[in-house]
MIVO-914333 format. One record per residue: chain; x, y, z of N, C-alpha, C in turn. Coordinates in nm, 2 decimals. Atoms other than C-alpha are relative to their C-alpha. Example, Ala and Ser with C-alpha at 12.3 -4.5 7.8 and 13.67 -1.06 7.14 Angstrom:
BEGIN
<node><chain>A</chain><n_X>0.09</n_X><n_Y>-0.12</n_Y><n_Z>0.00</n_Z><ca_X>1.23</ca_X><ca_Y>-0.45</ca_Y><ca_Z>0.78</ca_Z><c_X>0.09</c_X><c_Y>0.12</c_Y><c_Z>0.00</c_Z></node>
<node><chain>A</chain><n_X>-0.09</n_X><n_Y>-0.11</n_Y><n_Z>0.00</n_Z><ca_X>1.37</ca_X><ca_Y>-0.11</ca_Y><ca_Z>0.71</ca_Z><c_X>-0.08</c_X><c_Y>0.11</c_Y><c_Z>0.08</c_Z></node>
//
This chain:
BEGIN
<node><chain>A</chain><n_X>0.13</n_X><n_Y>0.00</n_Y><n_Z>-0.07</n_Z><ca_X>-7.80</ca_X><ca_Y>0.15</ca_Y><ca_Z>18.42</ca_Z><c_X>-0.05</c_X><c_Y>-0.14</c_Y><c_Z>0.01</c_Z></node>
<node><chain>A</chain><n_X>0.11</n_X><n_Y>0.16</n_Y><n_Z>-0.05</n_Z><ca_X>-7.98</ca_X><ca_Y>-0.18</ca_Y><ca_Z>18.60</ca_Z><c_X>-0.12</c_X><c_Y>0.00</c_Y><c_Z>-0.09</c_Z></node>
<node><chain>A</chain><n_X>0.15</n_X><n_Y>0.02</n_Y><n_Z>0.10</n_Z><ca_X>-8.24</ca_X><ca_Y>-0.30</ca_Y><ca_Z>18.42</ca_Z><c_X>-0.15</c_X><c_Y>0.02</c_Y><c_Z>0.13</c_Z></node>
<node><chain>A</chain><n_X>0.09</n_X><n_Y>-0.02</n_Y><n_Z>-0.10</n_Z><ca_X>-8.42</ca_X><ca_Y>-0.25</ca_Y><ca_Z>18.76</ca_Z><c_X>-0.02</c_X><c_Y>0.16</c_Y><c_Z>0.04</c_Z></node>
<node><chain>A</chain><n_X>0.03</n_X><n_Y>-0.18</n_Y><n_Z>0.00</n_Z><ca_X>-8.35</ca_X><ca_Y>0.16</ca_Y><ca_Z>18.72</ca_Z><c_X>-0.11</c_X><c_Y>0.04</c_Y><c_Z>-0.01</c_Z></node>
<node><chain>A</chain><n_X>0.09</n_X><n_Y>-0.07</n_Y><n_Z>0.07</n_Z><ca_X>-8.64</ca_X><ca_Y>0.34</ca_Y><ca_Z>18.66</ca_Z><c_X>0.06</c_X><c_Y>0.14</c_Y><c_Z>-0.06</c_Z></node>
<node><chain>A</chain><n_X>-0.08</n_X><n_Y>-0.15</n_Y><n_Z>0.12</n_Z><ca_X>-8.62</ca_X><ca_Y>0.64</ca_Y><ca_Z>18.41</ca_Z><c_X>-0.16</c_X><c_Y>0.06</c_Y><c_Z>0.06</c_Z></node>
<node><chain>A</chain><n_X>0.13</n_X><n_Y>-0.14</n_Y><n_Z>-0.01</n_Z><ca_X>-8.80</ca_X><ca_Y>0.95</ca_Y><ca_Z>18.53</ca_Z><c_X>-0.01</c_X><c_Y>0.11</c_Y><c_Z>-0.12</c_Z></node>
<node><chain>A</chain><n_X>0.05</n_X><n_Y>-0.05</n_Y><n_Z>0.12</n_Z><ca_X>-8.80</ca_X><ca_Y>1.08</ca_Y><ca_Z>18.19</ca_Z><c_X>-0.07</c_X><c_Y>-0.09</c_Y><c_Z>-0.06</c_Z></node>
<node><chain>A</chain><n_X>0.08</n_X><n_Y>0.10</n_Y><n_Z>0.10</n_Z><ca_X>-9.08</ca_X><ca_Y>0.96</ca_Y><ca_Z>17.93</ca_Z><c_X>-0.05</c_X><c_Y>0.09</c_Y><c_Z>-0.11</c_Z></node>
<node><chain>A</chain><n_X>0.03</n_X><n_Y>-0.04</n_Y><n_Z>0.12</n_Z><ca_X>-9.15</ca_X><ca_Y>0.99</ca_Y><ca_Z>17.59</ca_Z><c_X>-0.10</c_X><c_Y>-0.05</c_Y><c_Z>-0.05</c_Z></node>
<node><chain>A</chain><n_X>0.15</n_X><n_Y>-0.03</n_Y><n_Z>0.05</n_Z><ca_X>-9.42</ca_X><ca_Y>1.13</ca_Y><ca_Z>17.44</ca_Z><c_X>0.01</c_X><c_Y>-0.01</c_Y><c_Z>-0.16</c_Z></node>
<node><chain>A</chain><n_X>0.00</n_X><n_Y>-0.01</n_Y><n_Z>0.19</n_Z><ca_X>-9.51</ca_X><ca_Y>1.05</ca_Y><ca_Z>17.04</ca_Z><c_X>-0.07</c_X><c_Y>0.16</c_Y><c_Z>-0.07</c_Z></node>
<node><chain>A</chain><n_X>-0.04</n_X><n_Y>-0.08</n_Y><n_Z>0.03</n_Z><ca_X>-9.52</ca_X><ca_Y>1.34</ca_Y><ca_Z>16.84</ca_Z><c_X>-0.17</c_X><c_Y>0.02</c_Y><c_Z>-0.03</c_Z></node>
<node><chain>A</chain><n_X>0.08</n_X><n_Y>0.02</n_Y><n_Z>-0.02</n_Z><ca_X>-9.88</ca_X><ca_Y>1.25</ca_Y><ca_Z>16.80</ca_Z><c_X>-0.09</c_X><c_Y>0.07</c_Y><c_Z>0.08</c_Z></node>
<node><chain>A</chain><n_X>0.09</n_X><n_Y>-0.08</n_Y><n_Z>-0.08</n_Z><ca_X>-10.02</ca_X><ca_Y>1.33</ca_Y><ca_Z>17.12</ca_Z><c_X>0.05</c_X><c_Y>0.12</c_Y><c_Z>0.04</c_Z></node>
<node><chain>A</chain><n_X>-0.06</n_X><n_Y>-0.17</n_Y><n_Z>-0.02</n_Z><ca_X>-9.75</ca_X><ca_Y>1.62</ca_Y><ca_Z>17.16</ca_Z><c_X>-0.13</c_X><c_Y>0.06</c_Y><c_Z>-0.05</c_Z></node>
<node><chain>A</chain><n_X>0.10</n_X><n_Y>-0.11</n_Y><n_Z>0.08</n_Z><ca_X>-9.98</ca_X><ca_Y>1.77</ca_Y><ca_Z>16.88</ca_Z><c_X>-0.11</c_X><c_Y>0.06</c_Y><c_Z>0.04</c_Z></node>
<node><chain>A</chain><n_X>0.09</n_X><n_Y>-0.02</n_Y><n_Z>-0.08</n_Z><ca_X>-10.27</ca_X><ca_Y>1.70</ca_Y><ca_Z>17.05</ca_Z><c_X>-0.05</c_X><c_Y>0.08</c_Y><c_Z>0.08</c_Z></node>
<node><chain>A</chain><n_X>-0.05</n_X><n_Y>-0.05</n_Y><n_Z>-0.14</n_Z><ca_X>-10.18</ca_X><ca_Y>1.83</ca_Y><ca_Z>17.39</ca_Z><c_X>-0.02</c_X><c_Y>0.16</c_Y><c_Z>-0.08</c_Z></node>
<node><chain>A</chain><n_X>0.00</n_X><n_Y>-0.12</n_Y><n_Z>0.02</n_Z><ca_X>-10.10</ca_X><ca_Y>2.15</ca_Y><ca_Z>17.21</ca_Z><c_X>-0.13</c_X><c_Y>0.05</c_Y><c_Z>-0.09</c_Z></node>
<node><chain>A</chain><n_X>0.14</n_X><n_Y>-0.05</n_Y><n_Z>0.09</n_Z><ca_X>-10.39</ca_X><ca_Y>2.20</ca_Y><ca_Z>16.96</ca_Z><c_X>-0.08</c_X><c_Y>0.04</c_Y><c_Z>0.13</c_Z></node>
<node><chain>A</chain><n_X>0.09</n_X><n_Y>-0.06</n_Y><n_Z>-0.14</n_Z><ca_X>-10.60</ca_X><ca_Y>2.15</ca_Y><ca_Z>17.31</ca_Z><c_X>0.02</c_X><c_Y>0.16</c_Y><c_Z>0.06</c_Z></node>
<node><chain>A</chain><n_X>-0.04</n_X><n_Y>-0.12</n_Y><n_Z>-0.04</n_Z><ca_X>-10.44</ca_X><ca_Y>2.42</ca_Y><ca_Z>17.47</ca_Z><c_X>-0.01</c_X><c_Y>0.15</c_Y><c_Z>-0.09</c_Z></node>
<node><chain>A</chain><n_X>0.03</n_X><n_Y>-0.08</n_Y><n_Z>0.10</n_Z><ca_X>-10.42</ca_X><ca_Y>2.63</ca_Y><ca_Z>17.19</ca_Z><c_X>-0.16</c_X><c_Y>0.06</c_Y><c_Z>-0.03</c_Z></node>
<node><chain>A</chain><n_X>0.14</n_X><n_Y>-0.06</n_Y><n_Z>0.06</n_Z><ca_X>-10.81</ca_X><ca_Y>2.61</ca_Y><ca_Z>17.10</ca_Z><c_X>-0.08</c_X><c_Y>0.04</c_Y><c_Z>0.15</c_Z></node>
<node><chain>A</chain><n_X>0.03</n_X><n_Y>-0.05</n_Y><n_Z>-0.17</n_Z><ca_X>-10.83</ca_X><ca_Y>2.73</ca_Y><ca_Z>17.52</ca_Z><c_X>-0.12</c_X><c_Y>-0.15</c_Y><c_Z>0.02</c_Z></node>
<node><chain>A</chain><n_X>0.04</n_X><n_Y>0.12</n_Y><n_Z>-0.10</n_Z><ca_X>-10.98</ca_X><ca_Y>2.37</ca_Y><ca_Z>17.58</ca_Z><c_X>0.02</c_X><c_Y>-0.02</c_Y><c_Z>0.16</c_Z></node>
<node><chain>A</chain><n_X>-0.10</n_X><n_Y>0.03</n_Y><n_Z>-0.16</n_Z><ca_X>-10.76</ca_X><ca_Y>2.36</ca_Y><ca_Z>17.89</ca_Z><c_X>0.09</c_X><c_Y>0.05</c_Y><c_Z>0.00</c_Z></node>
<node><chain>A</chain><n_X>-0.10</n_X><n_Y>-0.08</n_Y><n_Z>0.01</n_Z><ca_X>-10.49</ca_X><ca_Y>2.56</ca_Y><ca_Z>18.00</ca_Z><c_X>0.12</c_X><c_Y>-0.12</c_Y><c_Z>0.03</c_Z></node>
<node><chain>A</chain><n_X>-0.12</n_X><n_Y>0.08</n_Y><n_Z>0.04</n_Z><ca_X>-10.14</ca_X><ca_Y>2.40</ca_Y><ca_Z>17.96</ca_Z><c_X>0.01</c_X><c_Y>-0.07</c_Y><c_Z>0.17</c_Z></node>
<node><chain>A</chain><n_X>0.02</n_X><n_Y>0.05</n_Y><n_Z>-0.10</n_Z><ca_X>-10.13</ca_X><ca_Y>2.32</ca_Y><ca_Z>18.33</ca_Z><c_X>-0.13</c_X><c_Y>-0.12</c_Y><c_Z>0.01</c_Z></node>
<node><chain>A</chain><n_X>0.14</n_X><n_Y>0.09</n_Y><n_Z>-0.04</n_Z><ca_X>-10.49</ca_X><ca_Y>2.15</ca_Y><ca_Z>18.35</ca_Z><c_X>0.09</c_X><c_Y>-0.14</c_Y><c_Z>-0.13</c_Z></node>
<node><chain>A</chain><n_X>-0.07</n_X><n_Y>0.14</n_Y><n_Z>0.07</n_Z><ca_X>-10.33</ca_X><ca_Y>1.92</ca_Y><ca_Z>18.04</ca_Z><c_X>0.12</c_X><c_Y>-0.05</c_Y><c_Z>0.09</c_Z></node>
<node><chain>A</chain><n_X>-0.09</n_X><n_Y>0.05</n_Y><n_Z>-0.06</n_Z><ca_X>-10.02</ca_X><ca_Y>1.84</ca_Y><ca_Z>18.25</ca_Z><c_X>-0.06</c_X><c_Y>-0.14</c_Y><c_Z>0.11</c_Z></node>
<node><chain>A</chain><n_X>0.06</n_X><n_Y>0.13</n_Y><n_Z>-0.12</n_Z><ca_X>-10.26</ca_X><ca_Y>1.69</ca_Y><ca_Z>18.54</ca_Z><c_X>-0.09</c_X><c_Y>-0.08</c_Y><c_Z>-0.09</c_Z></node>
<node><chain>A</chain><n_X>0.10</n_X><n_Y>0.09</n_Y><n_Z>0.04</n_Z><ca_X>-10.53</ca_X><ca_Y>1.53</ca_Y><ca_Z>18.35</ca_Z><c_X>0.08</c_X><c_Y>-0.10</c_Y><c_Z>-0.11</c_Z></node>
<node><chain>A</chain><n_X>-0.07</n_X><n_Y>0.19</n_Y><n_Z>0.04</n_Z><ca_X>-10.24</ca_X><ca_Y>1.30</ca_Y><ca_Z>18.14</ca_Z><c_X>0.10</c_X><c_Y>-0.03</c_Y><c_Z>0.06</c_Z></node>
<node><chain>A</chain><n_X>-0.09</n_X><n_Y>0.10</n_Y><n_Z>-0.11</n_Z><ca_X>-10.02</ca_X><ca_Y>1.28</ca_Y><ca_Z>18.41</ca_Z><c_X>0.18</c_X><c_Y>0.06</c_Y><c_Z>-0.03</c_Z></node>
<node><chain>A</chain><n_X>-0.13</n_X><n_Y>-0.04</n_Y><n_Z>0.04</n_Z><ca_X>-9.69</ca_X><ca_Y>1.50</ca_Y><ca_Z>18.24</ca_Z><c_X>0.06</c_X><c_Y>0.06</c_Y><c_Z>0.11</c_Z></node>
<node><chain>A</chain><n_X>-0.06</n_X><n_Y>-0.05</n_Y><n_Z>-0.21</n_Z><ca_X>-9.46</ca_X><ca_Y>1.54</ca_Y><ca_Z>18.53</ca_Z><c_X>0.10</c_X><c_Y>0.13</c_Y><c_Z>-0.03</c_Z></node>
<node><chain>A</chain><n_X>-0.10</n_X><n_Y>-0.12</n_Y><n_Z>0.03</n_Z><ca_X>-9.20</ca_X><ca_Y>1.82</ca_Y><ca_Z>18.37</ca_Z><c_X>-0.07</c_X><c_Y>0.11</c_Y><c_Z>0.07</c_Z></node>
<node><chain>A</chain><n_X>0.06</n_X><n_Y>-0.12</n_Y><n_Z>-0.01</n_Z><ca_X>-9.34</ca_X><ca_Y>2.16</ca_Y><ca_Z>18.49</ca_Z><c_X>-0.03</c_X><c_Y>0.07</c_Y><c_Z>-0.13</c_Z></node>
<node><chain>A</chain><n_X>0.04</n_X><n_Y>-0.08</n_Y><n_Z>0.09</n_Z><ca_X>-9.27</ca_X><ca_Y>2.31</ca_Y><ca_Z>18.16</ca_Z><c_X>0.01</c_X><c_Y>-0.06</c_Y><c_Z>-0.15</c_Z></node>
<node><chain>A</chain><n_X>-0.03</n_X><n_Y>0.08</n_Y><n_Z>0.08</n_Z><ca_X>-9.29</ca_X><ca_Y>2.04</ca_Y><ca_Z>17.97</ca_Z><c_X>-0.11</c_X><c_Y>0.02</c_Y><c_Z>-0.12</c_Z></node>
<node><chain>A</chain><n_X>0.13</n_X><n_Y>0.01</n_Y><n_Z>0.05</n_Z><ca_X>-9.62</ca_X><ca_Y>2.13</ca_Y><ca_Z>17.81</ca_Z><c_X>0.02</c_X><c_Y>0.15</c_Y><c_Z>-0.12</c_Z></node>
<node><chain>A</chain><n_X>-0.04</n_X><n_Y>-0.14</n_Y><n_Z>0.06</n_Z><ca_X>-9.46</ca_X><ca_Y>2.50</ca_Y><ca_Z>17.76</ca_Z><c_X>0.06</c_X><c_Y>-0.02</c_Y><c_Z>-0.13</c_Z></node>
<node><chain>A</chain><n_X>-0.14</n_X><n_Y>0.04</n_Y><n_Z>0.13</n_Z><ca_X>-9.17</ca_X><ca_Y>2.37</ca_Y><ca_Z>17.53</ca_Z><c_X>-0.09</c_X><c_Y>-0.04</c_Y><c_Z>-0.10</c_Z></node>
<node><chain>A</chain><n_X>0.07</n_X><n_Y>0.07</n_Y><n_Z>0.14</n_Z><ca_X>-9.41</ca_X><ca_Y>2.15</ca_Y><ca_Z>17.29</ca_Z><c_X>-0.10</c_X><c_Y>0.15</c_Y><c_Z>-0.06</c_Z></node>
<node><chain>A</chain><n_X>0.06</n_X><n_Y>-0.14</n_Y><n_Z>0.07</n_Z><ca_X>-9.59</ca_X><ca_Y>2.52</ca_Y><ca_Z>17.28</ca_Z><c_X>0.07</c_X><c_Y>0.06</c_Y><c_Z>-0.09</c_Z></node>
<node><chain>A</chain><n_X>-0.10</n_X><n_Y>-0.10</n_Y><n_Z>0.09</n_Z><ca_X>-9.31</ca_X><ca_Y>2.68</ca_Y><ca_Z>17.16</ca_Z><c_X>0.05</c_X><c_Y>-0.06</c_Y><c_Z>-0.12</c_Z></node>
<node><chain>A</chain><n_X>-0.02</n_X><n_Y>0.06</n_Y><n_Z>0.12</n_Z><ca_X>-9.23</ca_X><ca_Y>2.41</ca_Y><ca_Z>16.93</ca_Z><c_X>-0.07</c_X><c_Y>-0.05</c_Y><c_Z>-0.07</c_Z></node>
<node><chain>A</chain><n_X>0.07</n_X><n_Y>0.07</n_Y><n_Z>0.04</n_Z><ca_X>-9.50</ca_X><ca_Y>2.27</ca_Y><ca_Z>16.81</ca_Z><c_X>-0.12</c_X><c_Y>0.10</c_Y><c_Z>-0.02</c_Z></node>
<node><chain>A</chain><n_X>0.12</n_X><n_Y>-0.14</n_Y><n_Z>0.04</n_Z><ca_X>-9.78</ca_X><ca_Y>2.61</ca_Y><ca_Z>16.82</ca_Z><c_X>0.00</c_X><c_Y>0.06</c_Y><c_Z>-0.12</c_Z></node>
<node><chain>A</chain><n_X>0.05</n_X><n_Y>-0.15</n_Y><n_Z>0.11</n_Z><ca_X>-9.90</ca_X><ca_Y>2.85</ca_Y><ca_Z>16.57</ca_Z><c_X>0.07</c_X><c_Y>0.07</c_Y><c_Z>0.03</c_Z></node>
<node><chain>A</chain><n_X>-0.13</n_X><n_Y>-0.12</n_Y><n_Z>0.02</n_Z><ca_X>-9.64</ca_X><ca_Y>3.09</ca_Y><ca_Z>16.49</ca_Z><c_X>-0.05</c_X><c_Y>0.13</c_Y><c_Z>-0.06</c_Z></node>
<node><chain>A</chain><n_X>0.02</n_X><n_Y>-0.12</n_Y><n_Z>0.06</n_Z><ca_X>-9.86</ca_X><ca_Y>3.35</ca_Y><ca_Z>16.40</ca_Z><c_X>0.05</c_X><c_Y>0.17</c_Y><c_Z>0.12</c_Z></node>
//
């Protein structure tokens, strides 16, 4: 890869993953509205940190 590539993947710290999901979780914003308001480009990118990172009750 050029050092002039761009990478259309980006990593997120485990930090604001947490974040992102606590929000969602306490219905702050639905997982979509967090996608647009920090800019996460995956579609279901927000879903997965749900699944991995939510309350498992």
């Amino acid at each position: 890869m050029k050092s002039t590539d761009k990478r259309s993947q980006r990593d997120y710290s485990l930090a604001f993953k947490l974040a992102v999901v606590d929000q969602v979780e306490k219905g702050e914003m639905s997982y979509k509205e967090a996608q647009e308001r920090y800019g996460i480009q995956g579609r279901s990118t927000v879903l997965v940190w749900l699944r991995k990172h939510g309350r498992q009750d």
